[in-house]
C-alpha positions in Angstrom: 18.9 24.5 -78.6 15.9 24.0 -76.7 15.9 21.3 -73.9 13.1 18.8 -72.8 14.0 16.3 -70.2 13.3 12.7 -70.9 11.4 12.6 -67.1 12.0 14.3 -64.0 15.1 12.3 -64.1 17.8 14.8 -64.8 20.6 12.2 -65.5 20.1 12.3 -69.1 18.6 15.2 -71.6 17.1 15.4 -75.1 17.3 18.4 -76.7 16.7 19.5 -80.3 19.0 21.5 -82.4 17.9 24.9 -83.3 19.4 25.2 -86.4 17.6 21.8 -87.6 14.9 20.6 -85.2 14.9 16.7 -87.0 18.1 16.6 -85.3 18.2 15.5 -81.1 21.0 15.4 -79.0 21.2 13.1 -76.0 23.3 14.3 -73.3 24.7 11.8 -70.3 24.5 14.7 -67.7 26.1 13.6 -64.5 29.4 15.8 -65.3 30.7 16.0 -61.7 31.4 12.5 -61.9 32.4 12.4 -65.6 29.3 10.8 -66.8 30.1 7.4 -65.1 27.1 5.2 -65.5 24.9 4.5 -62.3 21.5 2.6 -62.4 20.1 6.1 -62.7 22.1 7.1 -65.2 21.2 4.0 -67.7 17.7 3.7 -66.7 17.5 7.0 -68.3 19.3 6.6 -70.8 18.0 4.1 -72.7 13.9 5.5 -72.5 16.0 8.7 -74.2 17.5 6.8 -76.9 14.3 4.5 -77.4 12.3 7.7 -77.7 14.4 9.4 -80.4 14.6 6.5 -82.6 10.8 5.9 -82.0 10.0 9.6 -83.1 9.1 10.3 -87.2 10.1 13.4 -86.9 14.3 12.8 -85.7 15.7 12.3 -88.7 19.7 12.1 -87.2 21.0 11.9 -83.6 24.2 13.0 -81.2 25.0 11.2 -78.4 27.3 13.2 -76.1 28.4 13.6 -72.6 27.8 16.7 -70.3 31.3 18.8 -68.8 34.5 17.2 -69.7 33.9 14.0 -70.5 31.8 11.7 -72.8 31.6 8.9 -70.2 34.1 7.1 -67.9 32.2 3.6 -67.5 31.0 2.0 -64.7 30.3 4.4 -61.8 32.9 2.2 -59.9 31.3 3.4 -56.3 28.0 2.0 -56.8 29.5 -0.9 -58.0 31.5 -2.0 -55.2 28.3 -1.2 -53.0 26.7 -3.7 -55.4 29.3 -6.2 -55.1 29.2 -5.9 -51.1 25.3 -6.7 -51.3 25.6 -9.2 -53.7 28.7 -10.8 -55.5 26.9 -13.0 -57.4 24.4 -10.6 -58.6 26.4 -7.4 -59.2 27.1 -7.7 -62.4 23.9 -8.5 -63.5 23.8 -5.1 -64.6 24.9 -6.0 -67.8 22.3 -8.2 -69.0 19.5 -6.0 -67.4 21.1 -2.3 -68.9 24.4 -2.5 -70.9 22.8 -5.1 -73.6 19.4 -3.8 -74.2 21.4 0.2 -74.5 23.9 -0.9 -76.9 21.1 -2.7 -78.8 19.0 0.3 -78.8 22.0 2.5 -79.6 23.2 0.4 -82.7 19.6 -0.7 -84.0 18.2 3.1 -83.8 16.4 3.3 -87.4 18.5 6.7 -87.7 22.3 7.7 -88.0 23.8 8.3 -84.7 27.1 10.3 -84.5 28.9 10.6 -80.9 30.7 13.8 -79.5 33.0 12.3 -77.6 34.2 15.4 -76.0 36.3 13.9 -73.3 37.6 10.8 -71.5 35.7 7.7 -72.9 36.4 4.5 -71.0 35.5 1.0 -70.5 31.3 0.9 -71.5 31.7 4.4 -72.4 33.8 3.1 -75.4 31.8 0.8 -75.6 28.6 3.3 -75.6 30.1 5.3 -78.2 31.0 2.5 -80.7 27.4 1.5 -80.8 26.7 4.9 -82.5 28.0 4.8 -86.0 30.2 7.8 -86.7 31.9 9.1 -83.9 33.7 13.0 -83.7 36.7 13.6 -81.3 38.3 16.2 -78.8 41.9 16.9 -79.6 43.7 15.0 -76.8 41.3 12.8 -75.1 42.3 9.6 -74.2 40.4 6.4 -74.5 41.0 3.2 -72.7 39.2 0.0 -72.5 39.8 0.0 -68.4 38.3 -4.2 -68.0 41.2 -5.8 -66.9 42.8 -2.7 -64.6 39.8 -4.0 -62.4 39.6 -8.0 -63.3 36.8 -8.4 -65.6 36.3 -9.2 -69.1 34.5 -6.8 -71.8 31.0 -5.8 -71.9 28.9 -3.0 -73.9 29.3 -5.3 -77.2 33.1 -4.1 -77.4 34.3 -7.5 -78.0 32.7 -7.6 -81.6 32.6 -3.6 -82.0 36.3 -2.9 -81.2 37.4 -5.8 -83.1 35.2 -4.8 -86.2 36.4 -0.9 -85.9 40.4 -1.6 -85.4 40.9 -4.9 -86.3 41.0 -8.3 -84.1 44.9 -8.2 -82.9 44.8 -4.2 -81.8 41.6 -5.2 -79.8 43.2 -7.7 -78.5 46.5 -5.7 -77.7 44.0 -2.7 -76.1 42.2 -5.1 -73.8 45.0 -7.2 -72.4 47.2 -4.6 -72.1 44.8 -1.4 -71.2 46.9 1.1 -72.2 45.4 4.2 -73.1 44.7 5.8 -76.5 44.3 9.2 -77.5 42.0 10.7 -79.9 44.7 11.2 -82.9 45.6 7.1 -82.6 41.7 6.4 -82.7 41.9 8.7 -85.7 44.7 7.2 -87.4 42.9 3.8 -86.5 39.7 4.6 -88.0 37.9 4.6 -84.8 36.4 8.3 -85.6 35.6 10.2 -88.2 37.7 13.6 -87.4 39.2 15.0 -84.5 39.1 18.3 -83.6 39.4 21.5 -80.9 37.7 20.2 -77.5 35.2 23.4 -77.2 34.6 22.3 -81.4 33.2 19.1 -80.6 29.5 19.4 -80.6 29.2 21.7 -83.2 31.4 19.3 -86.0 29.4 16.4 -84.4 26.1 18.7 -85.3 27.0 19.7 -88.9 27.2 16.0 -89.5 24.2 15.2 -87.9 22.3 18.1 -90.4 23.9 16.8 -93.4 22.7 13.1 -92.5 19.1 14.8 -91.5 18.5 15.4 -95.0 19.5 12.1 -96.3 17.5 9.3 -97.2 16.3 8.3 -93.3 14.9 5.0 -94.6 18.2 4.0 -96.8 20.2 4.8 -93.4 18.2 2.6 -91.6 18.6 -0.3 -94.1 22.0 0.2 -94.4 23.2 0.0 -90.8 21.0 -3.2 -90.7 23.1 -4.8 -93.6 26.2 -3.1 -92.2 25.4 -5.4 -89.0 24.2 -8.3 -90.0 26.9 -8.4 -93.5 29.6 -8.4 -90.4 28.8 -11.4 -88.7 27.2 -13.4 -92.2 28.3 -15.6 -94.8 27.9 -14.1 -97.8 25.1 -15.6 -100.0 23.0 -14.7 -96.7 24.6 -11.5 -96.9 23.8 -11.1 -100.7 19.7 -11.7 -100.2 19.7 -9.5 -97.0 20.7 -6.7 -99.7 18.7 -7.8 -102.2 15.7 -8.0 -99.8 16.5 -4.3 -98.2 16.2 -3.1 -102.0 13.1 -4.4 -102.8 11.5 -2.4 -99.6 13.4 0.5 -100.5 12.0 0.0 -104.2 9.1 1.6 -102.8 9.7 4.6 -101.1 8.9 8.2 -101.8 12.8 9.1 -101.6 13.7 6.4 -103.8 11.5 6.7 -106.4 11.9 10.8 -106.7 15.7 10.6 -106.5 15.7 8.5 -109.5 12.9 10.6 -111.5 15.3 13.6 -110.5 18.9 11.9 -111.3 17.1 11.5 -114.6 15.8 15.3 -114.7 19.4 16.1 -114.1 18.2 17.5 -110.9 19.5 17.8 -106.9 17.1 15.1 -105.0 15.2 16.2 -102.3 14.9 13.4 -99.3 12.1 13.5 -97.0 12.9 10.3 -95.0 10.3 8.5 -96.1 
């Protein structure tokens, strides 16, 4: 895997799979302190996730975490430094990094699969449920951590948690934060597999190839209905599709999948 940083800024990395370059991996890499998320930390983060979904030539994405975890949340030390400045104004941190990220997360044109490799907690959760397939270390635990320290959700897990397990379980997990491990978010249908912690990156990579030869475009109009068919009535729901197929209509990897279904052939997708 060959590795380009997204600045000087080593908090976060892009790299590019060797096996299949139209896949990048973005990597939270503060692993001494579990990945938690610092204004350093998510100002570089979300330029790396902006610049992957803005590049024609990533056709699939990994989000994981550096070391032993995937990411613990709120790097709780700056943010009591932040509260001593400014009570009032701490939180704003939300508004100006966790919103636009999770946006730019869920809306990347591209499928996104997280390697949750470890501990993934409070807008790390969050973080990870704005990708849309998510792979799993045997054992990790999960928790949504808001109310062990007074506060309410953020990172969009009020609507993704509730879409991905249901509205009384995300109820139950954010009241109560009690921890979940990987097998429950499994069972749940929170992620996709689960497997050996040292197995995590590589499962979440062979997904990531498969979806790199799909039909890019389709993915990208898919997630969009996906999205807005969750929060829509639907006759609004039903012309969203109907508009998404008529710009699909005209694509390259439409129309030669079609002339090959009918040549009883394999299709070829080029993302485009």
């Amino acid at each position: 895997m060959t590795t380009s940083p997204v600045s000087a800024d080593p908090a976060v990395l892009v790299t590019r799979d060797e096996t299949d370059p139209a896949v990048a991996v973005v990597t939270l890499n503060r692993p001494a302190r579990y990945n938690a998320l610092t204004v350093e930390l998510k100002e570089a983060l979300l330029p790396a996730v902006a610049g992957v979904a803005g590049d024609d030539s990533v056709r699939a994405v990994v989000l994981t975490g550096a070391g032993k975890a995937f990411c613990v949340g709120q790097d709780l030390t700056e943010h009591a430094e932040a509260l001593d400045a400014d009570p009032a104004g701490a939180l704003g941190t939300v508004r100006r990094h966790y919103n636009p990220l999770v946006r730019a997360i869920s809306e990347t044109p591209k499928p996104v699969v997280a390697a949750i490799n470890g501990p993934c907690v409070g807008a790390g959760l969050g973080i990870a449920l704005a990708a849309d397939l998510r792979i799993a270390a045997e054992g990790l635990k999960f928790a949504t951590a808001f109310t062990g320290i007074g506060l309410s959700t953020d990172s969009g897990l009020a609507a993704s948690l509730a879409h991905a397990v249901g509205v009384s379980r995300a109820t139950e997990l954010v009241l109560l934060n009690e921890q979940f491990t990987a097998e429950d978010a499994r069972n749940w249908g929170l992620v996709r597999d689960v497997v050996p912690a040292g197995s995590v990156l590589d499962a979440a990579l062979e997904l990531a190839r498969r979806l790199a030869t799909g039909p890019t475009r389709a993915y990208a109009e898919v997630k969009g209905a996906i999205r807005y068919g969750a929060v829509h009535e639907l006759p609004d729901v039903l012309e969203y599709e109907a508009d998404a197929q008529v710009r699909l209509s005209t694509t390259r990897d439409h129309q030669q999948a079609v002339a090959d279904f009918l040549a009883k052939k394999k299709p070829t997708f080029e993302g485009r």
